[in-house]
Structures are given as structure tokens and as C-alpha cells.
N, C-alpha and C positions, 0 to 999 in steps of 0.2 A: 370497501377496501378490496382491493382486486385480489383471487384467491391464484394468480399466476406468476408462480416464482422461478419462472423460466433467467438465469443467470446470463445477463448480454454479456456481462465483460468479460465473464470465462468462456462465454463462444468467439468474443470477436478475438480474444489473443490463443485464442486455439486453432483459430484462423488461418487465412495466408493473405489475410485483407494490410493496406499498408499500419505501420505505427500506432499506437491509442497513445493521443499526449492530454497529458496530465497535469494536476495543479496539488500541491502541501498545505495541507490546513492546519494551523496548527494554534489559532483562535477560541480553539474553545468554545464556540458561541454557536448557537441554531441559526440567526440570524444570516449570520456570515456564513455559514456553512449553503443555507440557501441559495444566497445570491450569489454564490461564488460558482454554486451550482447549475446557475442560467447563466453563463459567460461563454458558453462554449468549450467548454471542454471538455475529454471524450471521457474523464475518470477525473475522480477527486478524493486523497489520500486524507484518513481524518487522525490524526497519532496520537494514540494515548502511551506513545513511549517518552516523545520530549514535550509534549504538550500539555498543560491540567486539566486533564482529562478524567474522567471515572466512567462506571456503566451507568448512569444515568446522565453525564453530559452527552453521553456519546449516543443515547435513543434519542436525547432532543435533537441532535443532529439526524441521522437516521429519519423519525420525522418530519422533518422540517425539509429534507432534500427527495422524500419517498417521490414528490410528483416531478421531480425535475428530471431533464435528460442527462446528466451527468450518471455515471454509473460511480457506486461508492468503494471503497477498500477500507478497511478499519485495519489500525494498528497494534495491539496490544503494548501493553509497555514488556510484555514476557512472554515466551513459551510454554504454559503448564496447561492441564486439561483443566484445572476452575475456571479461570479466565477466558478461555477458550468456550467452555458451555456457556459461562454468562456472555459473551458478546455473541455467539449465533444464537443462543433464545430470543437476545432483542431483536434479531433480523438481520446482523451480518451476514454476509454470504460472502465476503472475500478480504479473506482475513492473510495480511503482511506479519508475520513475526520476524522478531527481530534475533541477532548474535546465534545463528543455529549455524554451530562449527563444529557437528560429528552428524552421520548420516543416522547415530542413534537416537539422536533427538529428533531428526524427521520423522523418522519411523514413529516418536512418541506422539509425536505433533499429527499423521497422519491418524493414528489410533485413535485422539482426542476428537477428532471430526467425524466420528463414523461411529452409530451406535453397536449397541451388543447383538451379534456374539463377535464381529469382525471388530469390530473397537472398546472406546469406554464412555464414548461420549454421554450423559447424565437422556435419562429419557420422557421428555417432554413436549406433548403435541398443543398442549393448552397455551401459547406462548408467542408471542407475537410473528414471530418466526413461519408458524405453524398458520400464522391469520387465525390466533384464536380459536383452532377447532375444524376452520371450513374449507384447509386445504387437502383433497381426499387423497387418502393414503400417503400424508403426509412423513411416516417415519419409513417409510421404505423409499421415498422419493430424495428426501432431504439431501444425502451425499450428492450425486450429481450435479447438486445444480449448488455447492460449495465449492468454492476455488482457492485450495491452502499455494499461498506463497510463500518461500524460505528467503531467507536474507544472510546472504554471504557478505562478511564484512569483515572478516580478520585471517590472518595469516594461517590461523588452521584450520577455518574452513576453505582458505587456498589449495592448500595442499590435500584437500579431499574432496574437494568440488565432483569428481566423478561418481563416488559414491553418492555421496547426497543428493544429485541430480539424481540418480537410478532408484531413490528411494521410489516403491509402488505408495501412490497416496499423494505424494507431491506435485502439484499442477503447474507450480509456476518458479523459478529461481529470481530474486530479483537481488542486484550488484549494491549495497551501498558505500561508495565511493567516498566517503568521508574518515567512516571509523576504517576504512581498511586502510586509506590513510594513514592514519594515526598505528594503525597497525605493523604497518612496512617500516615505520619509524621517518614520515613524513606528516605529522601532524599540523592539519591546519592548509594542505595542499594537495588536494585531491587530483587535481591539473598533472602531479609529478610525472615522469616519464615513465618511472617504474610501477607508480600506480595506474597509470590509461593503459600500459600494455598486460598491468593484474586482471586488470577489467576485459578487455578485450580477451583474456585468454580464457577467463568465465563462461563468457558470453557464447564463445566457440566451443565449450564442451557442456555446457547447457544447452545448445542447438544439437548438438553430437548425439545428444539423450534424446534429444525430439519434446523436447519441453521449452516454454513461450523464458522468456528474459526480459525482466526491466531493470530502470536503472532512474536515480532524481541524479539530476545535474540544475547549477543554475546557471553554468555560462551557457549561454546560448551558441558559439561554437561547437561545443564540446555536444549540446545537443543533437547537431543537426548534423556531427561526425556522428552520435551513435546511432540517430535513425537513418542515414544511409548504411550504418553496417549491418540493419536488418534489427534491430531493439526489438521488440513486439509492443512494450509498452514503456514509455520516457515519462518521467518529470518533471517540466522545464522551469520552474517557479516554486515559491514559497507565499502564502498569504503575508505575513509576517514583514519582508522582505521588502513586499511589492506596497503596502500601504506606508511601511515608513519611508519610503526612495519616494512617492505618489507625496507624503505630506511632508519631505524637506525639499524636495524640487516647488512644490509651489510655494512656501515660506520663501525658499529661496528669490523666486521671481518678484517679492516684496521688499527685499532687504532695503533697508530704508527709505522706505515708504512712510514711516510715521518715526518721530524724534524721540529719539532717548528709547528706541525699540518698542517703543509702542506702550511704553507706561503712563 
């Protein structure tokens, strides 16, 4: 096991290299998380917020994609320092939380990432994270090469987007487009007019702070408007999504091909 826990995906969106597009896993499975992980894509989101996930599905993933070119992002389904220590001990290094709509939960979420006496994160080098012992000077290293992304998703953390951008500690904002949706009081339409120019006006004072912006979309329009408008890093698909459209399109291309559907 390689003792080099040099962090690619928080170099390449710290960057000024084009877009990192991405793929939503939300399978649950090691398997899948593997292969989804050799398909070319440049990040792969694993969510333990709307997925059944736990800390042990989420190391067999972890495992299971270590040797692939994909770089990983885990999701917590929350914000709290437990949670947070259990998924960087198993070797997360690029942790999405989700509903953070006051710059004081940044700041808490920043803390949680960073041992003592600057944070509170729990302190252990023995841990896979750590390679078990044989990454040297592993607890003074650890912060940098952790990339915390916040997730603006509702109406008040619109209205505070500056701050929470400006929190020290926070490396990345990313936009999700759905729940703020549902937030503006268009649920179920993340397309709305009022919500792409919500998103766009994020995205501009998250650049303003000098901090990287992502965003999951699944229409592919709407993708390849936000990686012209400079995204650092997009979402353009869902695992979920893409295997049930993959297995009713080819059903589809059978349809009566065998009598009485095939009984």
C-alpha cells in the first residue's frame, strides 16, 4: 500500500486546469463503485446522505476503487465531528457535506478536520488513513492533503453564501441544485429560472472568495452551460439513473419479441 497521500482532486480543482466531470454513486456496492471507477471519469461521488450507505459500506468502496484513476469524494449523510472522524480514519480525503446554511457550521465542519490544538478532530495515526502507521509524520501532514466541501442547498444558505465562502478551512463550495429547489419553493425543478440564476449567483461569489465550485446536474445541457461558466467541478450523471434508462431501453428494444411478455 502506497505510503503517498498526495490529494489529486484537491490539486486539480485548486487548479486553473479545465472542469473535473464526475459521476453519483449511489449503489452502495464495492463492485460497482469499482467499475464505475474505470469508465473515465475524473471524480466519483459515493453518498452516504440518500444512499444505504454506513462506515463500513463506504471502506469497501474506498477499497475497492483505491487503485483506479477516478479520484473519490464521500458524502456523509451529516455535518458533525463523529462522522467526520469515522470517514477520514477509513481514508476519505474529500469529504461533501451536505445542508451547511450558517458560515457557523463551516467553521464547525472546518474544526472537525484538523487535529488539536487548531481543531478537534479525534487523534489517530494507527488507521487506515494513516497506511496503518507508515505514512511519516502522518498527523501534522493529514490537513492538507483533506479537501472539506460545503453544500449550499437552501434559501439560507443563499443568503449567506459570502460568509460561508470566507470561512478559513473551507476548500470547496459545491451548489446542490435540487434541494435549493425545493427550497425557493420549486420542488422537483431544479431547471427553474429562479433557481439557475440562484446557482449562478453562488457560483460568482464562491469564485469572488477564490474558492473551487461544483455542482451534480443530470441534464446535460444545463451541464455543459455550467462548465462553460467556469464550474471547477460538475456532476453530470447518477449510477442509479444511468443503469435503469441502460435496462428499460434495451427491454424496450425486445418488446414483443416473445408472447404473452415472455411467460
Amino acid at each position: 500500500m502506497s505510503t503517498d497521500i498526495t490529494n489529486r482532486f484537491k490539486r486539480a480543482i485548486l487548479g486553473e486546469g479545465p472542469s473535473r466531470i464526475g459521476l453519483w454513486s449511489s449503489l452502495a456496492d464495492p463492485c460497482a463503485a469499482e467499475l464505475l471507477s474505470t469508465t473515465g471519469f475524473d471524480w466519483l461521488l459515493l453518498d452516504g446522505e440518500h444512499a444505504p450507505n454506513d462506515v463500513r459500506s463506504l471502506l469497501a468502496q474506498l477499497q475497492a476503487t483505491a487503485a483506479g484513476p477516478a479520484d473519490v469524494v464521500v458524502r456523509p449523510p451529516y455535518g458533525d465531528a463523529v462522522r467526520i472522524k469515522q470517514f477520514l480514519d477509513i481514508g476519505a480525503q474529500n469529504l461533501l457535506i451536505p445542508m451547511v446554511d450558517t458560515p457557523e457550521h463551516a467553521a464547525e465542519l472546518a474544526r472537525a478536520v484538523e487535529f488539536p490544538p487548531v481543531g478537534v478532530r479525534g487523534v489517530a495515526a494507527q488507521t487506515r488513513a494513516g497506511r496503518w502507521g507508515d505514512v511519516p509524520d502522518y498527523l501534522n501532514r493529514a490537513r492538507e492533503q483533506i479537501c472539506l466541501i460545503v453544500q449550499i442547498e437552501t434559501r439560507a444558505a443563499l443568503g449567506r453564501v459570502d460568509e460561508i465562502a470566507a470561512v478559513d478551512g473551507v476548500d470547496a463550495v459545491f451548489i446542490g441544485p435540487s434541494d435549493l429547489a425545493a427550497s425557493l419553493g420549486h420542488l422537483g425543478k431544479p431547471g427553474a429560472p429562479e433557481v439557475v440564476e440562484a446557482v449562478e449567483h453562488v457560483a460568482s461569489r464562491v469564485r469572488a472568495a477564490g474558492k473551487p465550485v461544483g455542482i451534480l446536474t443530470v441534464d446535460e445541457q444545463q451541464a455543459a452551460r455550467y462548465i462553460e461558466l467556469g464550474f471547477d467541478f460538475v456532476a453530470v450523471g447518477m449510477d442509479t439513473m444511468l443503469l435503469r434508462r441502460a435496462a428499460s431501453d434495451l427491454r424496450a428494444r425486445f418488446a414483443g419479441a416473445a408472447p404473452d411478455g415472455g411467460r
